[in-house]
N, CA, C and O atoms as a MOPAC input file, in Angstrom:
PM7 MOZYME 1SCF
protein

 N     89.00200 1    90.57300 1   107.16900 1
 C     89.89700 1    91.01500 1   106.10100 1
 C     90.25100 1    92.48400 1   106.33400 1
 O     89.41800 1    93.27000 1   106.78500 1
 N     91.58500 1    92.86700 1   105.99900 1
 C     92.08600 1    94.44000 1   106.56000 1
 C     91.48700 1    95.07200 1   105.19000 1
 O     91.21000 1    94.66600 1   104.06100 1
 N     91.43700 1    96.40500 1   105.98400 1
 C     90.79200 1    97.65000 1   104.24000 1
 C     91.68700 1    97.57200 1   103.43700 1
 O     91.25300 1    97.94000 1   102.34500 1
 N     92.74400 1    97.28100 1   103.38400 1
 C     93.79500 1    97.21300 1   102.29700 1
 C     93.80400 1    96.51300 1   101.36400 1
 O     94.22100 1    96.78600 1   100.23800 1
 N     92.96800 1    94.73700 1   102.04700 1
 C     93.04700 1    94.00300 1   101.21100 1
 C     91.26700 1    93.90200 1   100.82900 1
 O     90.73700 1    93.09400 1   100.06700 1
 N     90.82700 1    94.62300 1   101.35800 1
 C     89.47000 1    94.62400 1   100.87900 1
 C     89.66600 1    95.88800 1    99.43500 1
 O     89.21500 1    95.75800 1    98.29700 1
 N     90.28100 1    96.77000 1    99.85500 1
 C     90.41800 1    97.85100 1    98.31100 1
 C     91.31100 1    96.96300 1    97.67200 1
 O     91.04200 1    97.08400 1    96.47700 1
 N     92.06100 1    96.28500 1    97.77200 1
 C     93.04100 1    95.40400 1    96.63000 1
 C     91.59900 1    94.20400 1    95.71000 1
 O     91.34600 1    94.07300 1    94.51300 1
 N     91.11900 1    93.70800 1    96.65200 1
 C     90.22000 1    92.49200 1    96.04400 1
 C     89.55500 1    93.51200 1    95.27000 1
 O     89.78700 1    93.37100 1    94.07000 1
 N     88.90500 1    94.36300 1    95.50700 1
 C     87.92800 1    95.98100 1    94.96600 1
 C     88.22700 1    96.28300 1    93.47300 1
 O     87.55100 1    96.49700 1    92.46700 1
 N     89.35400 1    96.21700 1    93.73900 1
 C     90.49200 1    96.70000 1    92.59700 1
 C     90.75300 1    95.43000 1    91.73500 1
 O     91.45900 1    95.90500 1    90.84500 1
 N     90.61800 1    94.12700 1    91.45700 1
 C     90.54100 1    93.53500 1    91.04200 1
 C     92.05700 1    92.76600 1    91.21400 1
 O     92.34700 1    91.64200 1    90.80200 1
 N     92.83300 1    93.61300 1    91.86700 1
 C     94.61700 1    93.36700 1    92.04200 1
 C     94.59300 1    91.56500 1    92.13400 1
 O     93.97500 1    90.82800 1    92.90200 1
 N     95.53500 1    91.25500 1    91.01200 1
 C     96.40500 1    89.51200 1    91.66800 1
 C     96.19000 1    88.97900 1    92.69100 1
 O     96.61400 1    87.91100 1    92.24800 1
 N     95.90900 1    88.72500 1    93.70100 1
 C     96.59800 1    88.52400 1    95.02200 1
 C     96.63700 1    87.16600 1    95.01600 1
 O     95.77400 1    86.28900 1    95.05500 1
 N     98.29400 1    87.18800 1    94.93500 1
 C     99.52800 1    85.71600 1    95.08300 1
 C     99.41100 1    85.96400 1    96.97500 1
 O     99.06400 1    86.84300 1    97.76300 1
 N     99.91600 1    84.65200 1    96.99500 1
 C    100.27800 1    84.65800 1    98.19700 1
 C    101.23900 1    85.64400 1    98.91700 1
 O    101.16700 1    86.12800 1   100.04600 1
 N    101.80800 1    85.73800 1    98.31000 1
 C    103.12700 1    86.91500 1    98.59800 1
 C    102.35400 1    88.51300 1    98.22200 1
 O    102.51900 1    89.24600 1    99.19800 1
 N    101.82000 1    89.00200 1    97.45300 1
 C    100.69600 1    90.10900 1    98.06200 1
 C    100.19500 1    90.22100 1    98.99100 1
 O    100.26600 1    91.12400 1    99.82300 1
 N     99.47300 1    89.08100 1    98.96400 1
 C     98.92600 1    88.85400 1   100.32100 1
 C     99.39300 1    89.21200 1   101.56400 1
 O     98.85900 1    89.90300 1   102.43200 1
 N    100.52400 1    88.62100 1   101.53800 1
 C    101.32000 1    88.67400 1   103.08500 1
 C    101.44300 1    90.42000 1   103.15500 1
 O    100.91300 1    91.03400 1   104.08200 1
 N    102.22100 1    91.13700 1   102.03500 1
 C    102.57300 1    91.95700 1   102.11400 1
 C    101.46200 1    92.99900 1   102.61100 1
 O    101.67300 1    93.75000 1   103.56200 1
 N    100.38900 1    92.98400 1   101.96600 1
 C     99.28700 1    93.55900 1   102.52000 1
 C     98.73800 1    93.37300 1   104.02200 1
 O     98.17000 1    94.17200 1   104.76700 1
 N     99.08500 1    92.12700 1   104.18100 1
 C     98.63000 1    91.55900 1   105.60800 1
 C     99.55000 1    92.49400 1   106.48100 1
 O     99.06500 1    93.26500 1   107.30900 1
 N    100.62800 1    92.40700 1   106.29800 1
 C    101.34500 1    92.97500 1   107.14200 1
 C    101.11400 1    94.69800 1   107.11600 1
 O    100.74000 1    95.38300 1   108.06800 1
 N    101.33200 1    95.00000 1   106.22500 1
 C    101.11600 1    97.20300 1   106.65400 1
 C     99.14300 1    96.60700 1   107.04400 1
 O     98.34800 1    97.15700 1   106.28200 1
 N     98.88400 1    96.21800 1   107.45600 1
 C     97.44000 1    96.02900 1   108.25100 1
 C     97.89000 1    96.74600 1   109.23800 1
 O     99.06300 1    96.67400 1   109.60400 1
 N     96.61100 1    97.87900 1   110.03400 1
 C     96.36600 1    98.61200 1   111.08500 1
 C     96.57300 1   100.09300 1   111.25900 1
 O     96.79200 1   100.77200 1   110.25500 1
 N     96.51800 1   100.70900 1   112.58100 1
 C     96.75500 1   101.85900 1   112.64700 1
 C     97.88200 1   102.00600 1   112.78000 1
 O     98.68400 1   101.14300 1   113.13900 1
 N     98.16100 1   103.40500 1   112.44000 1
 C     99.61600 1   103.55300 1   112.53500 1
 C    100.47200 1   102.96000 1   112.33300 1
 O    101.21100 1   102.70700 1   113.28400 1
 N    100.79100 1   102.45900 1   111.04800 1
 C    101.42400 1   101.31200 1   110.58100 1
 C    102.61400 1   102.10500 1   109.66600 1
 O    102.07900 1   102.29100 1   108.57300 1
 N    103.65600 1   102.52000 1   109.63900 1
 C    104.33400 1   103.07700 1   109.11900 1
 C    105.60400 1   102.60800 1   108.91800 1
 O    106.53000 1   103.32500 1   109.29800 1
 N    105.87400 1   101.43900 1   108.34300 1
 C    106.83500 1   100.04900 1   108.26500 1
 C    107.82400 1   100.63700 1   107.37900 1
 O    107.28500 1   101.12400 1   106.38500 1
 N    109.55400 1   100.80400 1   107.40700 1
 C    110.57200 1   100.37000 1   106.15200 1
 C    109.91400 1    99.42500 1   105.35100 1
 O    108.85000 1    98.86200 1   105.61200 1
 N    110.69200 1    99.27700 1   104.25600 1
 C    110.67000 1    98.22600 1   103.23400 1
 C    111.08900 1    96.97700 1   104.07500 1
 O    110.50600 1    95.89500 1   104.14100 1
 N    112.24800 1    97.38300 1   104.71200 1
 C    113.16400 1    96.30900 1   105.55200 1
 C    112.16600 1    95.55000 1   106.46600 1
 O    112.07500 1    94.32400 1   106.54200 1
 N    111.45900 1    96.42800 1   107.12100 1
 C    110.70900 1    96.08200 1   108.10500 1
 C    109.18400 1    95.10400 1   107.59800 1
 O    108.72500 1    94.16300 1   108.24700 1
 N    108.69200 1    95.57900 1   106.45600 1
 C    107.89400 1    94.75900 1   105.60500 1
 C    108.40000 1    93.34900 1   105.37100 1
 O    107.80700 1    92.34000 1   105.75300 1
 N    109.60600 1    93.36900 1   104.67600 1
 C    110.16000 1    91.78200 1   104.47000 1
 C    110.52800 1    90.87300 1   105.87100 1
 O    110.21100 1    89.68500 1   105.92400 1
 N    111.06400 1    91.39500 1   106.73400 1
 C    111.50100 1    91.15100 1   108.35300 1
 C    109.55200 1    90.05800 1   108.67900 1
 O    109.15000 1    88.89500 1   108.64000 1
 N    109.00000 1    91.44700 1   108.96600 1
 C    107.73300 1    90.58700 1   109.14100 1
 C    106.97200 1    89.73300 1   107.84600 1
 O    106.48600 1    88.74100 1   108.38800 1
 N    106.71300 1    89.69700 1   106.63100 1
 C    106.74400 1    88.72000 1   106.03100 1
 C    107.25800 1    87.48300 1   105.39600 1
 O    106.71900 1    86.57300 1   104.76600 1
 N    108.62500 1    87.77300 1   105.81000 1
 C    109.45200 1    86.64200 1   105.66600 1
 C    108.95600 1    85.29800 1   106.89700 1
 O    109.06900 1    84.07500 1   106.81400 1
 N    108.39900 1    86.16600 1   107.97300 1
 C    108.05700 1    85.49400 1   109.48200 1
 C    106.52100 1    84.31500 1   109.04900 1
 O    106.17900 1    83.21800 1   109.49000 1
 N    106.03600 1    85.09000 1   108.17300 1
 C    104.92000 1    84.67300 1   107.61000 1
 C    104.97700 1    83.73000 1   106.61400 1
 O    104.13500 1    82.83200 1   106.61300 1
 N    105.98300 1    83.78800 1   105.60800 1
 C    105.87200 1    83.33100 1   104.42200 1
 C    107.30300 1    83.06300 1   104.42900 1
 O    107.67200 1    83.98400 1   103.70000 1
 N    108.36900 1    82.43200 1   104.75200 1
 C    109.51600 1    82.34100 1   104.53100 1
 C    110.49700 1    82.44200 1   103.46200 1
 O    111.66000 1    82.84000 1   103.52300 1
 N    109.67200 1    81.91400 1   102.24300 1
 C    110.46700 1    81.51000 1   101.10200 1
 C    110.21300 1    83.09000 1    99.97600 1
 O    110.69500 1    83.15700 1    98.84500 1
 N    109.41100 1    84.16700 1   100.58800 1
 C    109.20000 1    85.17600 1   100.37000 1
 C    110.57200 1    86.00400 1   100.16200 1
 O    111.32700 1    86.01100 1   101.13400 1
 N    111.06900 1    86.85300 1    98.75300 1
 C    111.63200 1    86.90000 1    97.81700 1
 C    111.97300 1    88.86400 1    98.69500 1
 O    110.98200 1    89.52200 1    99.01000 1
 N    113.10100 1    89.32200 1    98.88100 1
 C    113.43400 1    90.79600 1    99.18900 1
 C    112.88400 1    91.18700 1    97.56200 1
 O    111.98500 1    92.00500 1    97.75900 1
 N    112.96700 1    91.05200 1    96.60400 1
 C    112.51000 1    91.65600 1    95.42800 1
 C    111.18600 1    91.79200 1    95.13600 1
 O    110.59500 1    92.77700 1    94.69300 1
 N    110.68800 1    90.47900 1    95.48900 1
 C    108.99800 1    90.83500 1    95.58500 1
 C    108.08900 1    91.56000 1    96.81200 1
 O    106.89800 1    91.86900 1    96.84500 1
 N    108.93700 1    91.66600 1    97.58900 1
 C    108.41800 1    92.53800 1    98.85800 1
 C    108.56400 1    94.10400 1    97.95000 1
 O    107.68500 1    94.74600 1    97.37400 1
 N    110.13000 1    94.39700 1    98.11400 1
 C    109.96500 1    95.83500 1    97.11300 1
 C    109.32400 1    96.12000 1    96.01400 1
 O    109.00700 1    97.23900 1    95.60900 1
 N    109.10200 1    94.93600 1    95.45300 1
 C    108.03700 1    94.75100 1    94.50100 1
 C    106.94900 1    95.34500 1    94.42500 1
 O    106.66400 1    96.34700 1    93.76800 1
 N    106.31300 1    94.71700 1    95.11600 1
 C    104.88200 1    94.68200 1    95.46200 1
 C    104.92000 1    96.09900 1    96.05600 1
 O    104.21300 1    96.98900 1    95.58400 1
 N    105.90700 1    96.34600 1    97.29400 1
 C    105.56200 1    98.03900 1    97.47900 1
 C    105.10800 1    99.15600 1    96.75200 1
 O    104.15900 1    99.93200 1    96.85900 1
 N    106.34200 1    98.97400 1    95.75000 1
 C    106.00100 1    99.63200 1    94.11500 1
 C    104.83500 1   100.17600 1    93.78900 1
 O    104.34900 1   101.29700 1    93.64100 1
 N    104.36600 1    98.48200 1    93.68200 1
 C    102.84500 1    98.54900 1    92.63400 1
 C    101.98900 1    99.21800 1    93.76900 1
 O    101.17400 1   100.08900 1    93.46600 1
 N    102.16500 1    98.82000 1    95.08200 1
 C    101.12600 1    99.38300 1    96.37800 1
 C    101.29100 1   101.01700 1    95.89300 1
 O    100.56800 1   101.37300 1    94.96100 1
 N    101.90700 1   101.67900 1    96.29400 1
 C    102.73800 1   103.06500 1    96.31700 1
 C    101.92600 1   103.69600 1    94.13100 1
 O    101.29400 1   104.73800 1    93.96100 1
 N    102.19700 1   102.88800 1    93.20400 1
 C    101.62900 1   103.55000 1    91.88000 1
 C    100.07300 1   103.44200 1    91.82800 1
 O     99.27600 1   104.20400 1    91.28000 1
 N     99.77400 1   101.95100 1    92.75500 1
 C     98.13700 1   102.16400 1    92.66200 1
 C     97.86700 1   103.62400 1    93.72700 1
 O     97.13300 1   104.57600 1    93.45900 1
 N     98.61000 1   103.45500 1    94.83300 1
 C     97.52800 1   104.91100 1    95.43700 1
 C     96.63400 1   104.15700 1    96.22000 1
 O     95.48000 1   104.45200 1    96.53000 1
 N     97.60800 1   102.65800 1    96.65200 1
 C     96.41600 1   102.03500 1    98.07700 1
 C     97.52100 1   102.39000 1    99.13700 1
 O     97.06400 1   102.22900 1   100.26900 1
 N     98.86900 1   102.83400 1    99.14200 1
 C     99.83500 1   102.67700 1   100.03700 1
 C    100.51600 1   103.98600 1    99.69800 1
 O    100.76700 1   104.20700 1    98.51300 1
 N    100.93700 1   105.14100 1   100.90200 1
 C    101.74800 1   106.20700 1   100.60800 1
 C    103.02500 1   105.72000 1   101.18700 1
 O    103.28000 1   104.86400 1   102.03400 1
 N    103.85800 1   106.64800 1   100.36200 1
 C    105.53900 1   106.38600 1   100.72300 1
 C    105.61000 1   107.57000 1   101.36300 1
 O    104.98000 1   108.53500 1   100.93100 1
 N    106.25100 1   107.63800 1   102.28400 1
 C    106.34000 1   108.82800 1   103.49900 1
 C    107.97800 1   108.98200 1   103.81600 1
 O    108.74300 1   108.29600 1   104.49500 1
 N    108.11600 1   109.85600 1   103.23900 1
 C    109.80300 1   110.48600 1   103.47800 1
 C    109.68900 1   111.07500 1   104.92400 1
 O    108.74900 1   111.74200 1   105.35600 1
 N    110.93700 1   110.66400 1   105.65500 1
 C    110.92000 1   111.58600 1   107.04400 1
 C    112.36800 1   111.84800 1   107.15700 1
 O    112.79600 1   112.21200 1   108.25200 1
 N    113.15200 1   111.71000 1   106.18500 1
 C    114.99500 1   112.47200 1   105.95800 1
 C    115.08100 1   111.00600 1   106.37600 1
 O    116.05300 1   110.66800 1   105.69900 1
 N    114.70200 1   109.89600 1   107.05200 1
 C    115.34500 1   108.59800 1   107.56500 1
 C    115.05300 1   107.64000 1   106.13200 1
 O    114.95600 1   108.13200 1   105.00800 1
 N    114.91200 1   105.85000 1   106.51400 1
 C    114.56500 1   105.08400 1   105.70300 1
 C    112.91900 1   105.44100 1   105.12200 1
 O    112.04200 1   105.29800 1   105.97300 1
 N    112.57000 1   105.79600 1   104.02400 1
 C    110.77600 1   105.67600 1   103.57800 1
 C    110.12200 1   105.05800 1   104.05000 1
 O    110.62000 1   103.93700 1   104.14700 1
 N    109.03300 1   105.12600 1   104.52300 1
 C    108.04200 1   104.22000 1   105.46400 1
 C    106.91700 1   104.13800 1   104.62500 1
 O    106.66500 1   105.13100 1   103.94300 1
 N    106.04100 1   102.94600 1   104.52300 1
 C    104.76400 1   102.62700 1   103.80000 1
 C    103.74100 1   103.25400 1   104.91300 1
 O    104.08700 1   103.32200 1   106.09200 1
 N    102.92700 1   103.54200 1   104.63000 1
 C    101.80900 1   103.95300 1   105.07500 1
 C    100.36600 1   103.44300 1   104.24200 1
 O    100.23800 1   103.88900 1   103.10100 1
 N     99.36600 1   102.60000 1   104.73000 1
 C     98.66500 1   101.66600 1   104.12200 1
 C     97.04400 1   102.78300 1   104.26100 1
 O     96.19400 1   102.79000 1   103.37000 1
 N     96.95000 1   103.50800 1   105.37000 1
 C     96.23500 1   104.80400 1   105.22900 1
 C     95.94200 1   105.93300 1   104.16400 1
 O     95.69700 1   107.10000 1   104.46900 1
 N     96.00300 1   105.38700 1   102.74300 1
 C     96.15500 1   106.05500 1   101.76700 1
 C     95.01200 1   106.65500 1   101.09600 1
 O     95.22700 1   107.16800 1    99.99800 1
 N     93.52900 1   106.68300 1   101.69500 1
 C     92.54400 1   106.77000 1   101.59900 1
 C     91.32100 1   107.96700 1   102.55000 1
 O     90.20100 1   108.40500 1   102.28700 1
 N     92.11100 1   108.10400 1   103.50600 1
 C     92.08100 1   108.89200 1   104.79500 1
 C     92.74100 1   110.36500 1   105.19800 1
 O     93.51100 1   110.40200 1   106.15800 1
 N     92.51400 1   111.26000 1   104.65300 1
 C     92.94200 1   112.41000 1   104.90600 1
 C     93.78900 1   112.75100 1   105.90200 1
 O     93.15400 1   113.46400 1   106.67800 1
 N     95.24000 1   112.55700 1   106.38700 1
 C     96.03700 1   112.87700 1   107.70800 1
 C     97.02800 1   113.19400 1   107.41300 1
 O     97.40500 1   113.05300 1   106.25000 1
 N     97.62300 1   113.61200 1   108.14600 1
 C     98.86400 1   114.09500 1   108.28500 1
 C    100.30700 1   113.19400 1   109.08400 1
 O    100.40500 1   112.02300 1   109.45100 1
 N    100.92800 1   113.92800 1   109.11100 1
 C    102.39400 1   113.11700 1   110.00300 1
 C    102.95900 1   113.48100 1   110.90600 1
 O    103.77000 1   114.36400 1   110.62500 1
 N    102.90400 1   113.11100 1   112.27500 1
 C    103.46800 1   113.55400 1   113.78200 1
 C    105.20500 1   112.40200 1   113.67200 1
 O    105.40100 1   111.19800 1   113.83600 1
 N    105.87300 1   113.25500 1   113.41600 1
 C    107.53300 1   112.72600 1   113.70900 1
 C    108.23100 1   112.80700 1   114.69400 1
 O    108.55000 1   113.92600 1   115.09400 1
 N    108.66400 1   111.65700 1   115.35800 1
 C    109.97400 1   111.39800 1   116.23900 1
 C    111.40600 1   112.21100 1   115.70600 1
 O    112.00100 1   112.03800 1   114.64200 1
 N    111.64200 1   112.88600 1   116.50600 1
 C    113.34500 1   113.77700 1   115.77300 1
 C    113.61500 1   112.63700 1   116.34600 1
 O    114.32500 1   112.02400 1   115.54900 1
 N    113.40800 1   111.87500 1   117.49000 1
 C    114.62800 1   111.59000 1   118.13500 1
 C    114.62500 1   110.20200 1   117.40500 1
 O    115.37700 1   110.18600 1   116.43100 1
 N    113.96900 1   109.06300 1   117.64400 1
 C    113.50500 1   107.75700 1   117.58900 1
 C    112.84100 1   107.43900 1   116.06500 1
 O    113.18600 1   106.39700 1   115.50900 1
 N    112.08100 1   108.15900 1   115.53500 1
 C    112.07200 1   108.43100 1   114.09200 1
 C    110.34500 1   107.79900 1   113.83000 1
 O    109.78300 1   107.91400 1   112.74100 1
 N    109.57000 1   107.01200 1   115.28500 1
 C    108.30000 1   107.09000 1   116.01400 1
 C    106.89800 1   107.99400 1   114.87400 1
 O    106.63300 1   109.18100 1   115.06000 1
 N    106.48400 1   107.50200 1   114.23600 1
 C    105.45100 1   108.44500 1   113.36100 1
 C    103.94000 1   107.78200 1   113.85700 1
 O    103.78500 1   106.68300 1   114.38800 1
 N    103.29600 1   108.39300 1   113.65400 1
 C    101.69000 1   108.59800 1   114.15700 1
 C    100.76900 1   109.77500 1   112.85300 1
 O    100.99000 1   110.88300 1   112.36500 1
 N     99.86900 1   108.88000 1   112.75500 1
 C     98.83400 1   109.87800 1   112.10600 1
 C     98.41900 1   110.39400 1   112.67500 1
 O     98.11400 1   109.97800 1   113.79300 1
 N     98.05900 1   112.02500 1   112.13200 1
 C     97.29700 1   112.90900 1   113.14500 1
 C     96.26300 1   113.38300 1   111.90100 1
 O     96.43900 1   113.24700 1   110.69000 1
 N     95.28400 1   113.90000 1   112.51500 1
 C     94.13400 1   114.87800 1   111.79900 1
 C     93.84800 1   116.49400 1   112.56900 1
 O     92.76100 1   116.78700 1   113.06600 1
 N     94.77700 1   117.22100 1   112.54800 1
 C     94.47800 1   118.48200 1   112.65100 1
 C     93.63200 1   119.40800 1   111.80100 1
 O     93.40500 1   119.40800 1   110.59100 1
 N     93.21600 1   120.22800 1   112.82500 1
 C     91.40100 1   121.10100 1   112.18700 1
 C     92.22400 1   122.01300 1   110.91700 1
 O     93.36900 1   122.40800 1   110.69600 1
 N     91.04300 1   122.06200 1   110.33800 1
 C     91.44900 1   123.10900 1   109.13400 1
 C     91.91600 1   122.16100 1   107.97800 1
 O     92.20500 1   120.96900 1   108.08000 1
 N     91.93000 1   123.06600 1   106.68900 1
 C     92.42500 1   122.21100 1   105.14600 1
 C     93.53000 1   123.13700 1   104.88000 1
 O     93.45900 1   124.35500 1   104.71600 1
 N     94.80800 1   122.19600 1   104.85700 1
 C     95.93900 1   122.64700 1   104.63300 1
 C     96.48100 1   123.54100 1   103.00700 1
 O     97.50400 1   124.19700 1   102.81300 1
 N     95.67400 1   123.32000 1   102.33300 1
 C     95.25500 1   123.77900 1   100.90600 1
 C     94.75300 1   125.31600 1   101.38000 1
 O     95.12400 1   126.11500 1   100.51900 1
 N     94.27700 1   125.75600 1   102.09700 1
 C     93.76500 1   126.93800 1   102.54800 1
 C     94.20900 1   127.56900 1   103.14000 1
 O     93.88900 1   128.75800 1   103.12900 1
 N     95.26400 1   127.03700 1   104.03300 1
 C     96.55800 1   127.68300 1   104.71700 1
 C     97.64800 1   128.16200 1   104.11500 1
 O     98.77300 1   128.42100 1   104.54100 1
 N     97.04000 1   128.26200 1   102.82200 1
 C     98.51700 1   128.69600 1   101.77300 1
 C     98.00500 1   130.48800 1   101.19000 1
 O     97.43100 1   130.70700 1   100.12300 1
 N     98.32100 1   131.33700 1   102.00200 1
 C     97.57200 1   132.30800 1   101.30200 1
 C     98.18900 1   132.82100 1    99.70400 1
 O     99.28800 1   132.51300 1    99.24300 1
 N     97.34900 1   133.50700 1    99.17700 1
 C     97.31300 1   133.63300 1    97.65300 1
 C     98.59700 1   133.96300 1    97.45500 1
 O     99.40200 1   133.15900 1    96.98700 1
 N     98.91600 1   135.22300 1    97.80700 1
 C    100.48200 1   135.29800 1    97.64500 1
 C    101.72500 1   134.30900 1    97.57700 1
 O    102.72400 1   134.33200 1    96.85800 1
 N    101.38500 1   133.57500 1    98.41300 1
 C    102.13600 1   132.80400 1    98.34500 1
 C    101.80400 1   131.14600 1    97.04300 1
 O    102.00700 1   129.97300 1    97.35400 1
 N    101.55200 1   131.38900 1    96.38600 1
 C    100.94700 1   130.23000 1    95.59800 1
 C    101.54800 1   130.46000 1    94.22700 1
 O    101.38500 1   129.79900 1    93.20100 1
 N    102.36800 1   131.67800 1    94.46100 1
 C    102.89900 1   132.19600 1    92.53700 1
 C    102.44700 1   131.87200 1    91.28500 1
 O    103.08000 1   131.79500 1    90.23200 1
 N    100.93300 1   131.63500 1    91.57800 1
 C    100.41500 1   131.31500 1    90.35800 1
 C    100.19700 1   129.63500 1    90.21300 1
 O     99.64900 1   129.12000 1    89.23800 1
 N    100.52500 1   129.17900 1    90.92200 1
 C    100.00900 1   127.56100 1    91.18300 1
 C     98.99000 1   127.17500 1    91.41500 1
 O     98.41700 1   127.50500 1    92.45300 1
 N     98.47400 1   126.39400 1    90.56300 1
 C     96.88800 1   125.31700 1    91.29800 1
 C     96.94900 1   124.68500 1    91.90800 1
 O     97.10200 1   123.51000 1    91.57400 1
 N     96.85300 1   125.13100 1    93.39900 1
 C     97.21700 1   124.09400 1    94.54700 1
 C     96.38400 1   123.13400 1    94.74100 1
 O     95.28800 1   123.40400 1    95.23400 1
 N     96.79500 1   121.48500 1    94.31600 1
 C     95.73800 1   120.77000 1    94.17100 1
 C     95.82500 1   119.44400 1    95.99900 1
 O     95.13400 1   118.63700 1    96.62200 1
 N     97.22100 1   120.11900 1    96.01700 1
 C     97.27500 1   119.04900 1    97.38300 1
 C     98.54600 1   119.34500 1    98.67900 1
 O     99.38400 1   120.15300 1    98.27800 1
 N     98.66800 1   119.10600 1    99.35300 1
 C     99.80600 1   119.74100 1   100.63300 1
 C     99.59100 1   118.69400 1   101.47000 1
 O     98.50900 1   118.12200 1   101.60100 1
 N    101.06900 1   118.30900 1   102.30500 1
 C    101.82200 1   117.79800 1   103.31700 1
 C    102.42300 1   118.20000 1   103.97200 1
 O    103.38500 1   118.90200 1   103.66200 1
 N    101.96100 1   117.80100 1   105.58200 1
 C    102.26700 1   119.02800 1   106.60800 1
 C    102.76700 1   117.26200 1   107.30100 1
 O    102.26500 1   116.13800 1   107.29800 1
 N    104.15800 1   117.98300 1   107.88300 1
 C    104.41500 1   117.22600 1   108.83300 1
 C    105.08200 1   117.63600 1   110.04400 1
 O    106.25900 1   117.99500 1   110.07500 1
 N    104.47400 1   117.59000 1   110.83100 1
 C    104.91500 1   117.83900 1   112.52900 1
 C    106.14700 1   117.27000 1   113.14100 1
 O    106.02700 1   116.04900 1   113.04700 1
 N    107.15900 1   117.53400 1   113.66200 1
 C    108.28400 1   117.22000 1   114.45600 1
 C    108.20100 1   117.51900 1   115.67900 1
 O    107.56300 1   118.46900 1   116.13300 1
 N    108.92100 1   116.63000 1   116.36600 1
 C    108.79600 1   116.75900 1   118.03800 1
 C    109.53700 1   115.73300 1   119.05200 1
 O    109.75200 1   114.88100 1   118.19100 1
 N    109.89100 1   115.37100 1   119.80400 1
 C    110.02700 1   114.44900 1   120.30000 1
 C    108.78800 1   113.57900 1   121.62200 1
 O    108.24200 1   114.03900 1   122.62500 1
 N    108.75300 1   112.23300 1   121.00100 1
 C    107.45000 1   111.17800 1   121.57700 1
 C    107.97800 1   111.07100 1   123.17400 1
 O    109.11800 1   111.35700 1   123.54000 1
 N    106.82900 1   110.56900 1   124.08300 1
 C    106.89000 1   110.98300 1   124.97000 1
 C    108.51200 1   110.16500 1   125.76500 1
 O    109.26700 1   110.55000 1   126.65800 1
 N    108.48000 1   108.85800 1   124.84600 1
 C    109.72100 1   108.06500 1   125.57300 1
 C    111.39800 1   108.66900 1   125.48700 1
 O    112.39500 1   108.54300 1   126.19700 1
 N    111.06700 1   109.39000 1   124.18300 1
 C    112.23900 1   110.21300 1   123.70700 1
 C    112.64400 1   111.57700 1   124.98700 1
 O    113.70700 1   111.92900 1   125.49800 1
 N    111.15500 1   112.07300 1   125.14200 1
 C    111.52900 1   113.15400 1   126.20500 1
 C    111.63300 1   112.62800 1   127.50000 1
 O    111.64200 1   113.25700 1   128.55900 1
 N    111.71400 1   111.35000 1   127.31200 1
 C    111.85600 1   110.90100 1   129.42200 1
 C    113.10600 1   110.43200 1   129.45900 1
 O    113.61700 1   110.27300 1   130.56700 1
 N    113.98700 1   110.05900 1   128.05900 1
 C    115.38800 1   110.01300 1   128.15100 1
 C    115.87000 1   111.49800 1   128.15200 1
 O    116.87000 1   111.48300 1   128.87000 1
 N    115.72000 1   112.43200 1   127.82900 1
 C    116.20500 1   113.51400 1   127.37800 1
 C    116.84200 1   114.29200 1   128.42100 1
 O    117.36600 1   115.37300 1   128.15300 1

């Protein structure tokens, strides 16, 4: 069973068949799927599987806080790593994302001055670059 759907059972969450899938699918590393791309592969799984209950279910994934939504200026990507302290390595070119864990707490990299009086309770650092296939076209 993937950690996703082991914190969903945890959590006491529904799980319909169509959860299910949906969970099944953002399963693994580096899993950083569209919405589009979620239904694409669970539709493969579950056919009669509903574009509304895929976005659906993202939703509820994304308000519980088992699934992050990850803006990269392109389509939002799920990220099922929502439990795990990392960060985001971006494709400019290909749009290619990877978790990374770089040293140091990004909360601490904010010196005082710069915080105008804010309780900095959390920060997102994301890296740009082009992946290695991007730079062998280049």
């Amino acid at each position: 069973m993937s950690d996703l759907l082991e914190r969903l059972r945890g959590r006491g969450w529904r799980m319909t068949a169509q959860r299910r899938v949906v969970a099944e699918v953002l399963d693994g590393e580096h899993v950083h799927l569209t919405a589009d791309e979620v239904l694409a592969r669970a539709t493969a799984r579950l056919p009669e599987i509903s574009r509304a209950t895929v976005y659906n279910t993202l939703g509820e994934l994304v308000t519980l806080g088992e699934v992050i939504e990850v803006s990269t200026g392109r389509a939002k990507r799920y990220d099922p790593n929502a439990h795990r302290p990392h960060q985001h390595l971006v494709c400019s070119g290909c749009g290619a994302i990877k978790d990374v864990h770089p040293g140091g707490d990004p909360l601490t990299a904010l010196p005082d001055s710069e915080r105008y009086g804010f309780t900095v309770s959390a920060a997102e650092v994301t890296y740009r670059g082009l992946c290695p296939d991007c730079t062998a076209r280049g």
